[in-house]
ZAFIGU-41725 format. One record per atom (N, C-alpha, C): x, y, z. Coordinates in steps of 0.1 Angstrom, whole numbers, plus 2048, in hexadecimal, padded with zeros to 3 digits. Last residue first. Example, Ala and Ser with C-alpha at 12.3 -4.5 7.8 and 13.67 -1.06 7.14 Angstrom:
2
8807EA847
8897F5847
88180084F
8847C784E
87B7D384E
8847DF84E
END
This chain:
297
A6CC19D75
A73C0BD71
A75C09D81
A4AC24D79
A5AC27D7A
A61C17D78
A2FC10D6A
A33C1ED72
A45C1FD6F
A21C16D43
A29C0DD52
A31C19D59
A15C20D32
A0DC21D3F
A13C17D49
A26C22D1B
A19C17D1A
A14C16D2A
A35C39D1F
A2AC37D16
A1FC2DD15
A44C35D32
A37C3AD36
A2DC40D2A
A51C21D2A
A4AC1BD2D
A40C23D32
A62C32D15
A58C27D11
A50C20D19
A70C43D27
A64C47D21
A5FC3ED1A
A82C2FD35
A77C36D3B
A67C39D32
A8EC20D25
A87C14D2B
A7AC20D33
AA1C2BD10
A96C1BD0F
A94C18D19
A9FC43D1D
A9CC44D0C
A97C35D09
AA9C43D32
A9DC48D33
A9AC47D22
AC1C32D2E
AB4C2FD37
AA7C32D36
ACFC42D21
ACDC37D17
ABEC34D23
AD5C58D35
ACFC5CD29
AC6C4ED1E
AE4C4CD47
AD7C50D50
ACBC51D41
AFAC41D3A
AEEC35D43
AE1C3AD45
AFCC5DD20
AFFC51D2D
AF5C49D33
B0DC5BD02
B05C5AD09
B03C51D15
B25C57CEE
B27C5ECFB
B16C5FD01
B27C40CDE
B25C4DCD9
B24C58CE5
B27C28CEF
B33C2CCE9
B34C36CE5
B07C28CF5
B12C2FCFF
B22C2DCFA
B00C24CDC
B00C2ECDE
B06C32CF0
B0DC09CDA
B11C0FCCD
B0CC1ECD5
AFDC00CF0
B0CBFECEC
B15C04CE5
AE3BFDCE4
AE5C05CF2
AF8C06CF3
AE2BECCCF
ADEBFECCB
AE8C07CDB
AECBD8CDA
AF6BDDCD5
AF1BE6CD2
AD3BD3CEA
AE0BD0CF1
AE9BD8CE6
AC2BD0CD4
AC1BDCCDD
ACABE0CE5
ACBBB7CC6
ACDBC7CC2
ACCBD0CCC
AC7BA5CDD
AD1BAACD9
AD4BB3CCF
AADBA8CDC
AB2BA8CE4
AC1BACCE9
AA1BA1CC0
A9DBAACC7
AA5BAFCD3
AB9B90CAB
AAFB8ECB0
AADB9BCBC
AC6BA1C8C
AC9B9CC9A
ABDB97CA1
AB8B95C70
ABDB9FC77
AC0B9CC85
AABB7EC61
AB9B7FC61
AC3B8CC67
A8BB88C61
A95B80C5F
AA4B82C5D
A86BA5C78
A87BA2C69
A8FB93C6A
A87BABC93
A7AB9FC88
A7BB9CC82
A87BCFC9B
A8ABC5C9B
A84BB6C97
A81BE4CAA
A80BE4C98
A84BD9C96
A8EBF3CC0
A99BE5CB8
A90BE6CAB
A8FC15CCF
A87C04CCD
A92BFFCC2
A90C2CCE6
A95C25CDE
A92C1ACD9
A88C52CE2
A85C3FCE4
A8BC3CCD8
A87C71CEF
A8CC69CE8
A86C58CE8
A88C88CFD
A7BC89CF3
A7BC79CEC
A9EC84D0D
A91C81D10
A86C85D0A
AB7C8CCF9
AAEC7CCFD
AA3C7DD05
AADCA3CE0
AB0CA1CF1
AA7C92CF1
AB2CABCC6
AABCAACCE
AA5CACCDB
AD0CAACC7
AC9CB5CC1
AB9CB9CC5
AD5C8CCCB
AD8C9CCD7
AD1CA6CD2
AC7C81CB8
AC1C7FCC7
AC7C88CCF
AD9C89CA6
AC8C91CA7
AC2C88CB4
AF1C7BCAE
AECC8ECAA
AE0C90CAC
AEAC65CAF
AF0C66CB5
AEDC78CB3
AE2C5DC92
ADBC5CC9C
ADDC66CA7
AFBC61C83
AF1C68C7D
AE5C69C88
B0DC4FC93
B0FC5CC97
B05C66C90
B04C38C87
B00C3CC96
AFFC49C9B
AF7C42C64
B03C37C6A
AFFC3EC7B
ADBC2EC56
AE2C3AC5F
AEDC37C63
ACBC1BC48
ACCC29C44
AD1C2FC47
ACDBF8C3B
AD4C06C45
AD1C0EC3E
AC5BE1C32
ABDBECC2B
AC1BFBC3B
ADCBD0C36
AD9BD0C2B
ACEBE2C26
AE2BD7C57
ADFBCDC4C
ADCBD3C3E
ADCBF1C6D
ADFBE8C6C
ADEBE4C5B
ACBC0BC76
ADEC0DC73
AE7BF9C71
AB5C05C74
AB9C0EC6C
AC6C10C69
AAFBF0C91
AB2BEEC7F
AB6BF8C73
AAFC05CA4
ABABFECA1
AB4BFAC97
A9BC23CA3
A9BC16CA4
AAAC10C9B
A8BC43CB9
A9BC3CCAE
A99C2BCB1
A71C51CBA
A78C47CBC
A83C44CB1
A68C6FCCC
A6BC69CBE
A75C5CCC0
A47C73CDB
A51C71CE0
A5DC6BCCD
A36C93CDE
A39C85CDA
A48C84CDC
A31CAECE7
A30CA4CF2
A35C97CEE
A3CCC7CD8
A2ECC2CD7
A2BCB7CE4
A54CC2CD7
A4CCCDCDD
A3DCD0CDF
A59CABCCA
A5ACAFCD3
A54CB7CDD
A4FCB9CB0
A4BCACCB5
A4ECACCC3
A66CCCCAF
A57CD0CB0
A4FCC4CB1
A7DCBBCA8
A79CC0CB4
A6CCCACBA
A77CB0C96
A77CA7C9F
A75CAECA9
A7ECC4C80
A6BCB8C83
A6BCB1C91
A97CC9C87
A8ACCFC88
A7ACCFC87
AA0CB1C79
A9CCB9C87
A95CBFC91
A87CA5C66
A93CA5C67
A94CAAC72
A77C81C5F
A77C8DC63
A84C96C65
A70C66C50
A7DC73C46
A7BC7DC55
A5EC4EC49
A5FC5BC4C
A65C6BC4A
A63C3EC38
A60C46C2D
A62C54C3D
A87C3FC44
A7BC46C3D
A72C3BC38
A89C4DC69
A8FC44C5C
A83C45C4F
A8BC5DC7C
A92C65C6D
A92C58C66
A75C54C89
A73C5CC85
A7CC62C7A
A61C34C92
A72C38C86
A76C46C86
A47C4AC98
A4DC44C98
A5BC3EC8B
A41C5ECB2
A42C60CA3
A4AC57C9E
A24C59CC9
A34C54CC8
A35C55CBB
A17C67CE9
A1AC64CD8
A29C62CD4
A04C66CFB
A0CC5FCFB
A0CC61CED
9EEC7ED03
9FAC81D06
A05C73D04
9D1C8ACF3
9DEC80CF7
9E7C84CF8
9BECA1CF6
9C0C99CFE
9C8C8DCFE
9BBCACCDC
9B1CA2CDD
9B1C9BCEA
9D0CBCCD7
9C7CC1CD7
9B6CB4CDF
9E1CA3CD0
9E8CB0CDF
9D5CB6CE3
9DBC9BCB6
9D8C90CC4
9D8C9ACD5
9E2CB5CAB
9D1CB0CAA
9CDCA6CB6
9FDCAFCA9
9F5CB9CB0
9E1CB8CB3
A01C97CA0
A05C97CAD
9FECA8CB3
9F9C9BC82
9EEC90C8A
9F5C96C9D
A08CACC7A
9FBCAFC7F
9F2CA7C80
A23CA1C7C
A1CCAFC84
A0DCAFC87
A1BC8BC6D
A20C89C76
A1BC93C82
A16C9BC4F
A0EC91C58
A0BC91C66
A30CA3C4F
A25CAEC53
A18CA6C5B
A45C8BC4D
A47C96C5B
A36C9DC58
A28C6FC45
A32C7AC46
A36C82C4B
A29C4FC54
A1EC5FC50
A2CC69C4F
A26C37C5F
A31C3EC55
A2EC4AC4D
A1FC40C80
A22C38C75
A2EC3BC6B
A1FC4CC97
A19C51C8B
A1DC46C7E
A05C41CB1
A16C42CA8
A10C44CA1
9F8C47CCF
9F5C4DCC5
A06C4ACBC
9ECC2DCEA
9FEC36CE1
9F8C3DCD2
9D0C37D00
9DAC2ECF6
9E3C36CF2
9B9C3FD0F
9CAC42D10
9D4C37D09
99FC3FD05
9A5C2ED0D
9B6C33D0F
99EC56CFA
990C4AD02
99CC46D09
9B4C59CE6
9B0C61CF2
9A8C5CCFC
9ACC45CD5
9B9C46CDD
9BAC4BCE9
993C52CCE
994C43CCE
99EC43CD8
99CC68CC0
993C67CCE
994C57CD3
9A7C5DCAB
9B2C63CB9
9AAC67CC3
994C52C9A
9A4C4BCA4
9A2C56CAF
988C66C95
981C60C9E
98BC54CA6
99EC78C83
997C7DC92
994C74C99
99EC62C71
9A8C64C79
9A3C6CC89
985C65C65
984C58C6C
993C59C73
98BC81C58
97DC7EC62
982C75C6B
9ADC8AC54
99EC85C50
994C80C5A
9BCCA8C5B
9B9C9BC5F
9B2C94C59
9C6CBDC41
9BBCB6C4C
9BBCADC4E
9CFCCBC2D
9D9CCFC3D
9D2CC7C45
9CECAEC17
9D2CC0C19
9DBCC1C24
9C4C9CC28
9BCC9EC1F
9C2CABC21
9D0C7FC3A
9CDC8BC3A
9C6C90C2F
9D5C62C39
9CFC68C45
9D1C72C46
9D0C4AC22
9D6C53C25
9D1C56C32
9DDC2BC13
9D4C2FC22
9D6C40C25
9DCC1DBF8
9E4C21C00
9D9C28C06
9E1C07BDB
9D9C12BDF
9E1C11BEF
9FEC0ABC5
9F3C05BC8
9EAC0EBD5
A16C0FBBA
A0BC14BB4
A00C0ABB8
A34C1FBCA
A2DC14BC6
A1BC1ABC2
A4AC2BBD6
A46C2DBC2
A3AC21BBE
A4CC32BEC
A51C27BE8
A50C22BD7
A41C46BF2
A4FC49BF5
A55C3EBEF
A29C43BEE
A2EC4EBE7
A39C49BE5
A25C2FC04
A22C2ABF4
A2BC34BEA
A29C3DC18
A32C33C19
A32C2DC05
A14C54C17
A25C58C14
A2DC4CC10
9FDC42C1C
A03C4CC14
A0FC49C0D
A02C22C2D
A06C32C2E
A0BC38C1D
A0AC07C2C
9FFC0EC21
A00C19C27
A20C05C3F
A21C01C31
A17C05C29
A0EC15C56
A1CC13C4D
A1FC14C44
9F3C2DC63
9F8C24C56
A08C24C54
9F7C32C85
9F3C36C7D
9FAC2AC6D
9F7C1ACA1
9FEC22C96
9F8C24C8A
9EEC1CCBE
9E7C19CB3
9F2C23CA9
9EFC01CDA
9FAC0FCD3
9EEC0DCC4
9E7BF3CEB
9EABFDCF0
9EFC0ACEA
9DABD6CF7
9DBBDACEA
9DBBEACEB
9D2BCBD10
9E4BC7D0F
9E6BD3D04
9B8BC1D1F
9C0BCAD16
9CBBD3D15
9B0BA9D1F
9BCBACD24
9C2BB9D25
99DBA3D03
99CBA1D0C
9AEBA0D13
998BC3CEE
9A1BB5CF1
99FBAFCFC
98EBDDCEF
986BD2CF3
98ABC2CF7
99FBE7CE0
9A3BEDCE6
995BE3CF5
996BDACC7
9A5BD6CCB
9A7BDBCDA
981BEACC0
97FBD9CC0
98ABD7CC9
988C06CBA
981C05CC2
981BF1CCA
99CBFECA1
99FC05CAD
993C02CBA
984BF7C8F
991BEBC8E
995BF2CA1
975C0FC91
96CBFFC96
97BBF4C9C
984C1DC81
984C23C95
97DC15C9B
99EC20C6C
993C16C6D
98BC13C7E
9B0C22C52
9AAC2AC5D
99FC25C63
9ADBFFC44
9B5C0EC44
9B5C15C53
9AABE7C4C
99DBF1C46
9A4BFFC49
9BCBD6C56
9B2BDBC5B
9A6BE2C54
9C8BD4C39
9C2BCDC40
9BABCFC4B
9D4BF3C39
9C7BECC2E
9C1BE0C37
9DBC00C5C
9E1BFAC4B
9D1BF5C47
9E2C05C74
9D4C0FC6B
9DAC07C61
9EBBEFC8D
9EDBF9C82
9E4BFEC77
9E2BF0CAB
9E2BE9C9E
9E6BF7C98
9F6BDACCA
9F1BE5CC2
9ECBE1CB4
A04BCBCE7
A02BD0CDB
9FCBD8CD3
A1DBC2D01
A11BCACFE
A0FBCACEA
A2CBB2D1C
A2ABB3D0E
A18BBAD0C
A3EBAFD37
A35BB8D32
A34BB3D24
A4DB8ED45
A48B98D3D
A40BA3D39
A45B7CD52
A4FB7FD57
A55B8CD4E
A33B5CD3B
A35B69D4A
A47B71D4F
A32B58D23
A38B5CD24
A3AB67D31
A15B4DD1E
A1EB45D1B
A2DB4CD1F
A05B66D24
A02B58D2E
A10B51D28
A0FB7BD13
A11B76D20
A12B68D2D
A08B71CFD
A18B6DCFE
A17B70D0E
9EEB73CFC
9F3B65CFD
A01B64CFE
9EDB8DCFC
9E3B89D09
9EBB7CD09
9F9B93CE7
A01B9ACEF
9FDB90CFC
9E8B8CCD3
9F5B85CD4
9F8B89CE0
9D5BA1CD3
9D2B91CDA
9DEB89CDB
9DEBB7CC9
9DBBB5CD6
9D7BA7CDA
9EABBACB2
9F1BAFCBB
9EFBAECC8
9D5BB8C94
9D8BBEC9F
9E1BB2CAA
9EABB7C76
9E1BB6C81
9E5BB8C8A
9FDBC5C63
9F1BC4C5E
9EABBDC66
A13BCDC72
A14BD5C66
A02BD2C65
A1ABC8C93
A15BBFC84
A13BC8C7E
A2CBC4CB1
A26BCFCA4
A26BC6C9A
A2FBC7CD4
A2ABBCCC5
A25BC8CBB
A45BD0CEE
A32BD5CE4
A33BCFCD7
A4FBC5D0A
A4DBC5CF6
A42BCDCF1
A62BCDD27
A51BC8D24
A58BCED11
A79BC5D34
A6FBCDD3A
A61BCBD36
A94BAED33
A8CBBBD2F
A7DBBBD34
AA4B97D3E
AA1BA6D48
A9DBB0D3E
AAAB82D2B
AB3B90D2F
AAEB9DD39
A93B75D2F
A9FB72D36
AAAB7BD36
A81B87D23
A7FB86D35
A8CB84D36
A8AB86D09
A8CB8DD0E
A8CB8ED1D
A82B66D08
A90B68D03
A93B75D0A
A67B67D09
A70B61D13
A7DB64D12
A63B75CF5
A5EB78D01
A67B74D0D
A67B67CDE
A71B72CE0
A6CB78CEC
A56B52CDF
A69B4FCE4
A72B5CCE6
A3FB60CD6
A44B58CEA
A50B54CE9
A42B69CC0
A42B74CC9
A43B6CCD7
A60B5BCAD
A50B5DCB2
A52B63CBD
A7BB66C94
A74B63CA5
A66B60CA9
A7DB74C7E
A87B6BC84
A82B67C91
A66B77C64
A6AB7AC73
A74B6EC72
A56B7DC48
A5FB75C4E
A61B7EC59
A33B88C45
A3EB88C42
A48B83C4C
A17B84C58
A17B7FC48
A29B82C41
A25B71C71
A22B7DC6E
A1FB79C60
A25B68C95
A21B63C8F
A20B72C83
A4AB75C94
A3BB6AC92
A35B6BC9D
A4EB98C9B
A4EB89CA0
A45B82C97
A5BBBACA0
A53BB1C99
A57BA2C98
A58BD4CBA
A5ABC7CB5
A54BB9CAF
A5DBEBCC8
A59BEDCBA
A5EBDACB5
A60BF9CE2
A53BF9CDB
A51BF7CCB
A6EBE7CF9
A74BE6CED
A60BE9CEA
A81BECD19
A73BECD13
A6FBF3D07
A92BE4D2F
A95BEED24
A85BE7D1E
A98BD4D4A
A92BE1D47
A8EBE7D3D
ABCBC9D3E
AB0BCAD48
AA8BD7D4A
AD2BD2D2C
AC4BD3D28
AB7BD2D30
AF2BD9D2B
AE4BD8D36
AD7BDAD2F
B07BD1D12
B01BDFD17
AF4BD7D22
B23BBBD1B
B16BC2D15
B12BCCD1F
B3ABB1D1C
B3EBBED18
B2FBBFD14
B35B97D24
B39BA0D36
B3DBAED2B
B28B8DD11
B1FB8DD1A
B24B9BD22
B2DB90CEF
B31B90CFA
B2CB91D08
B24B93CCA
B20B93CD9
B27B90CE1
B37B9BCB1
B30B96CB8
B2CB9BCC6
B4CBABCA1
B3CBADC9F
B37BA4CA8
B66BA1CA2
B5EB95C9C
B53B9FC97
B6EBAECBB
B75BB6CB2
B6BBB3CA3
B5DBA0CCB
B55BACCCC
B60BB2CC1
B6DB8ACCF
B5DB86CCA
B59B96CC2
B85B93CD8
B86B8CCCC
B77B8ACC9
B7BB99CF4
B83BA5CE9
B80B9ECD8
B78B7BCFC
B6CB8CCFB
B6FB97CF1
B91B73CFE
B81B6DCF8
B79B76CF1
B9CB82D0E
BA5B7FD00
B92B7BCF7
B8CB80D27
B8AB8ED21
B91B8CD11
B90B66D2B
B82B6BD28
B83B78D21
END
């Protein structure tokens, strides 16, 4: 077995008795069918697929709907799991949009928990991508805009996840200071060095200091569209400090690992980089879950 094992894992593959522990670990960034773009999984096989590894609870992310009603129906189809959802500020909703937020947060279950500021129609994301079509902003200068304030009372109401999307480091700052100001305290900056984001350390760690939390996600050091190599990670999560830190998979894309086993190998790849059981713990499984208002693991 161990000739077996050695020879899978020299391969790139998986191995059962040389995996990283995932029971517990609670993935806030995962994309599933049913979607308007390719997935490698629907959201009740990858439900069940995760329970049977002993993970903890999913939060469903759609670029362009809300996933609080998926969340209600992967449950019933999928006991023995947390799963939660959210919407994203994108065009399809109606951009910035407090009615689309206020509706969701009415879901019956209400499972629907995270509201991320604009992705793919974010500003910055159009800027940063050279593209010339219309796009969502959510500042004006140094200001918030109107219907952003009425989000984040929105958020604040009902203690939902304030992300920032793909808003830029200043963006970023000054939506997480405005939310501090407003009474939230669950925020999550999210991808945070991958881009259009881009933040650099010192973004990160005034984010920090602020109360949000910055997430690192396994797809970035993966496939075809990699941006990091580990040890690029691996620095600014110390630079940081892991407990400002999370970890999620980003995970969905057709032909990328399926959710469960990236996170097994993010968590693998970063306790080979000298981080320990107590550190990867509180980075995937503590502080994400007292982001979405689950108690102690």
């Amino acid at each position: 077995m161990r000739i077996a094992c050695s020879l899978v894992l020299l391969l790139g593959g998986y191995c059962a008795t040389h995996a990283q522990d995932i029971r517990g670990v609670v993935d806030l960034h995962v994309h599933s069918d049913p979607d308007s773009m390719p997935r490698s999984i629907d959201a009740v096989d990858l439900a069940k697929l995760a329970a049977s590894r002993g993970m903890r609870a999913l939060l469903l992310k759609n670029h362009y709907e809300s996933t609080a009603s998926l969340a209600y129906l992967v449950r019933k189809a999928a006991p023995g799991i947390e799963v939660f959802g959210g919407i994203a500020l994108n065009r399809a909703v109606g951009g910035i949009n407090p009615a689309a937020v206020d509706r969701m947060t009415k879901m019956k279950g209400g499972w629907g928990r995270v509201v991320w500021m604009p992705t793919f129609d974010a500003e910055n994301q159009v800027r940063y991508s050279k593209e010339n079509r219309p796009f969502v902003s959510v500042s004006s200068g140094k200001s918030l805009l109107p219907a952003v304030l009425e989000v984040l009372d929105l958020i604040a109401k009902h203690r939902l996840v304030l992300a920032t999307g793909h808003s830029s480091p200043e963006e970023g700052l000054l939506l997480i200071r405005e939310a501090r100001k407003r009474g939230i305290d669950r925020i999550l900056v999210t991808h945070a060095m991958l881009a259009p984001v881009r933040m650099n350390v010192e973004q990160m760690r005034e984010a920090a200091r602020l109360g949000a939390k910055l997430e690192f996600v396994y797809n970035a050091l993966i496939g075809s569209t990699k941006m990091f190599e580990l040890a690029d990670y691996a620095k600014a999560i110390r630079d940081v400090g892991p407990e400002h830190c999370i970890l999620s998979s980003d995970l969905g894309q057709a032909g990328n690992p399926l959710h469960p086993d990236g996170f097994q190998a993010f968590l693998k790849m970063l306790a080979g980089a000298g981080f320990s059981e107590r550190e990867l713990n509180t980075m995937s499984k503590t502080n994400p879950a007292k982001l979405l208002g689950l108690g102690e693991p």
